[in-house]
N, C-alpha and C positions, 0 to 999 in steps of 0.2 A: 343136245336139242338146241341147236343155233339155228340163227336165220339167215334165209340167203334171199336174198334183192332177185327175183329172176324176171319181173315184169312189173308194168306200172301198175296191176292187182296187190302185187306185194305179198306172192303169197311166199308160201316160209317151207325150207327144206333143212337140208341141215349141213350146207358148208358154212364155214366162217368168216362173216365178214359185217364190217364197224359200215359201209358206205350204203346209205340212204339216196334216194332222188328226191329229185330237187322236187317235184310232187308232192312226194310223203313229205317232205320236212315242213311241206307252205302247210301241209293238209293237218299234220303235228302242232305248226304251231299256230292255226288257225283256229283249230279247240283250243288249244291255250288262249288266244285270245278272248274267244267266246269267253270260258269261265271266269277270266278274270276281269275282261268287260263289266261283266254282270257284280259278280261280288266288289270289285273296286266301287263298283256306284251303290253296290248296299251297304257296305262296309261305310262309306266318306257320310251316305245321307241319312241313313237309316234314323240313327240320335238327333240330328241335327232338324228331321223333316217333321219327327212325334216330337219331339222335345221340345226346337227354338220354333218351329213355325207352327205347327198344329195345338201346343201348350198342353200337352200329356205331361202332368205331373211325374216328375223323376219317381215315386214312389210306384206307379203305377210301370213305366218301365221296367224299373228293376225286380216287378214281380213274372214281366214276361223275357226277364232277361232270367230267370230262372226258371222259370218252364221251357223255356228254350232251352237249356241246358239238359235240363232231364230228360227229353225227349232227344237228344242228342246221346243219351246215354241208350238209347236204345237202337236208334236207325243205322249208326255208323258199322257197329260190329255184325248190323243185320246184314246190311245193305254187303257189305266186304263180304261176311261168310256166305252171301246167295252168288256172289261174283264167282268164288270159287269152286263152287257147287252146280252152278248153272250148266246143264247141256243142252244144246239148240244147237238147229240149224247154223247161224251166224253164230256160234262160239258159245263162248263163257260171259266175254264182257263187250260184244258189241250190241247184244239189244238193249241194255242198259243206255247208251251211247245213241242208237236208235230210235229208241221210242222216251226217252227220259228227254234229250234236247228239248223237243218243242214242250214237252210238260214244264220246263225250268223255263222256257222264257216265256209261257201264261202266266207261270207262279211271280217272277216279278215283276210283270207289268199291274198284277194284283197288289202288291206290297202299296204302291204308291195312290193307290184309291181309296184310303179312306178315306171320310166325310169330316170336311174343316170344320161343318156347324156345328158337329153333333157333340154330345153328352159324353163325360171324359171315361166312362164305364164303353162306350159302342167303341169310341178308338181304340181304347184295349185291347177288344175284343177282336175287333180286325187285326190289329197292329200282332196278335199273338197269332190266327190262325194263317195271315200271312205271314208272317215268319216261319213259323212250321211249316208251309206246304214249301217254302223258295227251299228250305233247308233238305227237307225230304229229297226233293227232284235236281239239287246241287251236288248233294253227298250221293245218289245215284251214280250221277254223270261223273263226278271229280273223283269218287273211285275207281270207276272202270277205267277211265282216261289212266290215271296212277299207276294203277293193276298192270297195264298194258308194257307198260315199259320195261319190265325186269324180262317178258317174254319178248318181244322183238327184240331187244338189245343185251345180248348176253355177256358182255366183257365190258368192261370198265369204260374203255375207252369210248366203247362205240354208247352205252349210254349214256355219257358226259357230253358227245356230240350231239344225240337226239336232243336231250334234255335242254342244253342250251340256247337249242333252236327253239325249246317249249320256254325257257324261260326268257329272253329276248322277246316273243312276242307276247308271252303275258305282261312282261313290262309295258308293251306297248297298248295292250287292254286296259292296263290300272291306269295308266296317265288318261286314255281315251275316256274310261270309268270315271276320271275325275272332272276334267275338263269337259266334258259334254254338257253333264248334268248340271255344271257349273256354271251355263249360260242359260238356264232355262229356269233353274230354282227361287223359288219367291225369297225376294230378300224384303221386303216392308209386308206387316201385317195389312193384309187384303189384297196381295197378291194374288192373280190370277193363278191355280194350279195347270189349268191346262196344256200351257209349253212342256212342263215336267211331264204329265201323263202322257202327253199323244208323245216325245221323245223318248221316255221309257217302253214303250209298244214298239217303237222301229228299231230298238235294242233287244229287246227280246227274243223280233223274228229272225233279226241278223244271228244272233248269236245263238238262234235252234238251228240255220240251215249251216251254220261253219262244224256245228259239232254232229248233225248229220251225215257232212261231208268226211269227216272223219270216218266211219266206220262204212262209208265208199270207198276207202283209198287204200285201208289198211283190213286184213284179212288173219283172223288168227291162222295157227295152224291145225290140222287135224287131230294131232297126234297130242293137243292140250285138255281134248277131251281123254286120251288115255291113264293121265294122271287119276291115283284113284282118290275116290271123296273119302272127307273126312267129317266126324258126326260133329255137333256142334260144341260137345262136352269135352271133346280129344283135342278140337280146336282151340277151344279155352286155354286148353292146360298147355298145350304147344307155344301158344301166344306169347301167355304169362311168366314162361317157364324159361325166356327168352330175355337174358339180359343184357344184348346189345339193343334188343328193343325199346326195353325198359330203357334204358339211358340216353338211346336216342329220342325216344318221346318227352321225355324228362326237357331235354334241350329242347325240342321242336316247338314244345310249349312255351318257352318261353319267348321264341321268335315268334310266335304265333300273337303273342300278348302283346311284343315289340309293333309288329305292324298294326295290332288294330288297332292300340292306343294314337300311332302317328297319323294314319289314313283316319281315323274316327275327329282329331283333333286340328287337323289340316285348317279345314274351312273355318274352325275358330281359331287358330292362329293366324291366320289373313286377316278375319272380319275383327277381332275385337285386341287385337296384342300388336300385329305389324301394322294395322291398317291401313292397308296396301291392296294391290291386284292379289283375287286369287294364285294366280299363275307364276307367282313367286315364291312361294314355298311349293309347288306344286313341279317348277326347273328343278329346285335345291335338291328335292326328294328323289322322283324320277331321275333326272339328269345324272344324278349319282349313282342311281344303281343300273343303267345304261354302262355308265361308265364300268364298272363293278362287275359286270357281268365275265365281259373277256380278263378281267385280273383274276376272278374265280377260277378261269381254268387254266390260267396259267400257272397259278397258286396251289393248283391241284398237281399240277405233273412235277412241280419243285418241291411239293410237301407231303402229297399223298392227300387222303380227302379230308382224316380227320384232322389231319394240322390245319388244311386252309381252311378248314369251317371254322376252329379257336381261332387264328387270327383275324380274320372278318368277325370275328363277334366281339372281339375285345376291341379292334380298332374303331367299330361302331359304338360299341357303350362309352368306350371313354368320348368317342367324338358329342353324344347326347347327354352324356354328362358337360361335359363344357357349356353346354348352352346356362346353364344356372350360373355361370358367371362370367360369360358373355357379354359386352354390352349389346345392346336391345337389337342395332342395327348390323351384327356379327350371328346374329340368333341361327341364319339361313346358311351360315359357314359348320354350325355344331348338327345341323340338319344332313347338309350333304355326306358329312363323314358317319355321319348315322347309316344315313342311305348307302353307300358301300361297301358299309360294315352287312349290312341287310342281300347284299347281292349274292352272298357268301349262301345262305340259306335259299334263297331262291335259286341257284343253280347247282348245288349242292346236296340239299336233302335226300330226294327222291333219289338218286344215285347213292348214298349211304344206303336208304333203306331196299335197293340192289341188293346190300351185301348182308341186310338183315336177312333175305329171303335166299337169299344164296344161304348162310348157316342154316336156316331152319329146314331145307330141302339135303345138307348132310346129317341131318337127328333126324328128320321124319322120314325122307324119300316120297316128299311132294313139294309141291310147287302153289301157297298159299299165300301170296302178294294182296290179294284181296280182303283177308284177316287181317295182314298186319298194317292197312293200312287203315282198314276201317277201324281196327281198335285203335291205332294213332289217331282219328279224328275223334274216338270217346275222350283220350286222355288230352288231347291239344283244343278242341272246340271249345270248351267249358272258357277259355282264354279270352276266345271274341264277348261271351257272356261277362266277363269279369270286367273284361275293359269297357265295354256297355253302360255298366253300372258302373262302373268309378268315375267316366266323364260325367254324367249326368249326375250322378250323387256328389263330385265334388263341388262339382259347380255351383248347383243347387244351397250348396253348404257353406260356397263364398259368396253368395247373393247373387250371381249372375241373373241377366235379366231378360228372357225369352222373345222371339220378338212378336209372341202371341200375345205378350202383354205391356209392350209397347205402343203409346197411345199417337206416336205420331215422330215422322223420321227414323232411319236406317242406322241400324248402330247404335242406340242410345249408348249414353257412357256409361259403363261398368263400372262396379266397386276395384279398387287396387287388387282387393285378396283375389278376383276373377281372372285378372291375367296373371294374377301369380301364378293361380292354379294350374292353367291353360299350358304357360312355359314347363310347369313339371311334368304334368301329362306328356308335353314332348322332347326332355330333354331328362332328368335323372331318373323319374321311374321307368319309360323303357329302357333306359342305359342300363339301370342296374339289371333289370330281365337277362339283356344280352352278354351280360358280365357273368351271369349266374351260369346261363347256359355253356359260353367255351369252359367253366369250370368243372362242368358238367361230365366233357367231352373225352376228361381226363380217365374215369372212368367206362369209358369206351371201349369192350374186349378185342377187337379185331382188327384194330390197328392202324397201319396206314398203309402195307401192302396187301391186304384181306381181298380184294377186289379181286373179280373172276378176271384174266388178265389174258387167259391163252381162249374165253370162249366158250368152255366146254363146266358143266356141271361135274361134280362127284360121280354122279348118278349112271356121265356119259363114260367115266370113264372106270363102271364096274364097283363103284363104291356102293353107291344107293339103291334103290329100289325099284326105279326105273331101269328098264333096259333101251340101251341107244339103239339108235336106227339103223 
């Protein structure tokens, strides 16, 4: 069950072959884009917009940073096991793609509307049901996008090359995620909100018609409704039962933890620790996993996948470890080697989890990319929730000073413990995350030549359950 390129539809046959047009790859990583447009600017402002600017009590945060969680423990596995299960017209996971886009970019031009005046119970309140609806119509989209990949690219190789192209232009989403919202964000309390709102709304639409355009460009194949369903209780036990899975979520999480604490703690390592231009820690980060991205696969074909993801994660935690004894004006040198270390998982993962779905299609004789990813997003989400609560709980706990309650001028000066805090948030505690992870890796069953490398499944070649074409 491979694909074959036979027109700019992209629809799918079964010779073998790794080469994409140039089309499909703009159109690939134009949802890339889209998604990480979007979460890079909720991910950097989210804390920063209830917290420093609106003065939502950290206490009240971290109870919606825990219902977020919870509800996270339910739409992921949902959302994945309906991806695999879906039959329609357009496929399994393109009306997800279809009809979810514009729903994700109403859901976060919502996030950023609630009311500066109001009572710290109405923020909440918003502040939780936008969260839930952005997460709902996120985990939609950024599963089937996911799902997608293990079927159009069936060998190693050729999904390293899509992938790349999806991780290069997310990178180029999270910098745009950063940077945009970065010129329009109120920095003195009674700032005007509406730069922020009316530019969060022309992000939203951009980024419903790029991932629209996605399921224009790319076409399942017929033959993935063949695959037979599986109940939701079999799928459980498949999942779980599944211990390259398990060790790779194990790891993912903690990269997962890695970036939101650096992207959640950005904008306060600018404003209160360098103070400096945003766009200086914003080169260090970016810039670096830019760079990162081509060493990732180059690292990949001299090592195999699982060696280059351990050395990208060790060479990044020790680079975020350094920053704790850095001097102050060195901070953005322990940043970038963070940042490369980080490039390793961004173009990396989803091509591991290739080869979790390749095992679990020799045990089961299906093709369930939709489950394992959506239960990776139960076991790895809970990470953006944690790191959530730990900027804002630490902070809060080193006296930092909001600038909801700043009675005049940008910046007031912060207590010493607040930029202590702030440096650790970006420099030994993700370290140690990405330290913990390549150690992770170790236990890893499938190696570093596991990867589907000639194309063809088990299945195609009279092993599994599926009969080939």
């Amino acid at each position: 069950m491979a694909l074959s390129i036979r027109s700019e539809n992209c629809s799918l046959g079964d010779s073998v072959t790794s080469a994409f047009s140039v089309r499909q790859k703009l159109a690939w990583g134009g949802a890339a884009f889209a998604t990480a447009l979007l979460s890079g600017s909720y991910g950097a402002l989210l804390a920063l917009f209830y917290h420093d600017t609106l003065g939502l009590p950290a206490r009240w945060i971290a109870v919606a940073a825990a219902i977020y969680a919870a509800w996270n423990a339910i739409n992921d596995p949902l959302f994945g096991y309906l991806t695999d299960n879906t039959r329609s017209r357009w496929g399994r996971r393109m009306p997800y793609l279809r009809f979810g886009g514009p729903a994700l970019g109403l859901a976060f031009f919502l996030v950023w509307l609630a009311p500066a005046s109001a009572d710290p119970w109405i923020q909440f309140w918003w502040m939780l049901f936008a969260m839930l609806l952005f997460d709902t119509f996120y985990t939609m989209v950024s599963l089937a996008d996911s799902a997608l990949l293990p079927e159009v690219a069936e060998s190693e190789d050729a999904r390293a090359e899509l992938q790349a192209w999806g991780a290069a232009f997310s990178l180029a989403g999270l910098m745009a995620g950063f940077m945009i919202p970065n010129m329009v964000r109120p920095r003195i309390a009674g700032d005007s909100l509406m730069p922020l709102r009316a530019t969060s709304a022309v992000m939203g639409i951009g980024a419903a018609l790029l991932i629209f355009h996605l399921s224009q460009v790319f076409h399942e194949r017929p033959k993935s409704a063949a695959y037979p369903r599986c109940g939701p209780w079999k799928a459980l036990r498949f999942t779980f039962s599944s211990r390259p899975f398990l060790v790779l979520s194990a790891q993912n999480f903690m990269s997962i933890l890695t970036q939101a604490l650096l992207t959640g703690c950005l904008f306060y390592l600018a404003d209160y620790v360098l103070k400096g231009p945003t766009l200086l820690p914003l080169l260090a980060l970016f810039g670096a996993l830019m760079i990162g991205i081509p060493l990732a696969g180059a690292a990949r074909r001299r090592l195999g996948l699982v060696g280059a993801q351990q050395v990208f994660l060790a060479v990044g935690g020790l680079g975020l470890w350094s920053i704790l004894w850095l001097p102050l004006h060195w901070t953005l040198l322990g940043l970038s080697i963070g940042g490369i270390g980080l490039a390793g998982p961004l173009a990396l993962t989803n091509v591991l989890f290739g080869q979790v779905a390749d095992d679990d299609e020799r045990r089961s004789g299906m093709r369930r990319e939709g489950s394992f990813f959506g239960a990776n997003a139960l076991l790895t989400k809970p990470a953006q929730s944690l790191a959530l609560a730990l900027i804002a709980g630490c902070l809060e706990r080193a006296g930092f000073i909001p600038h909801a309650k700043q009675l005049a001028g940008a910046f007031a000066s912060q207590p010493a413990d607040a930029g202590n805090v702030i440096r650790a948030l970006v420099g030994p505690v993700p370290g140690t995350a990405m330290l913990i992870g390549a150690t992770l890796l170790f236990f890893y069953p499938l190696g570093r030549g596991s990867g589907r490398q000639d194309g063809r499944s088990d299945s195609e070649n009279g092993q599994g359950q599926i009969s080939s074409e």
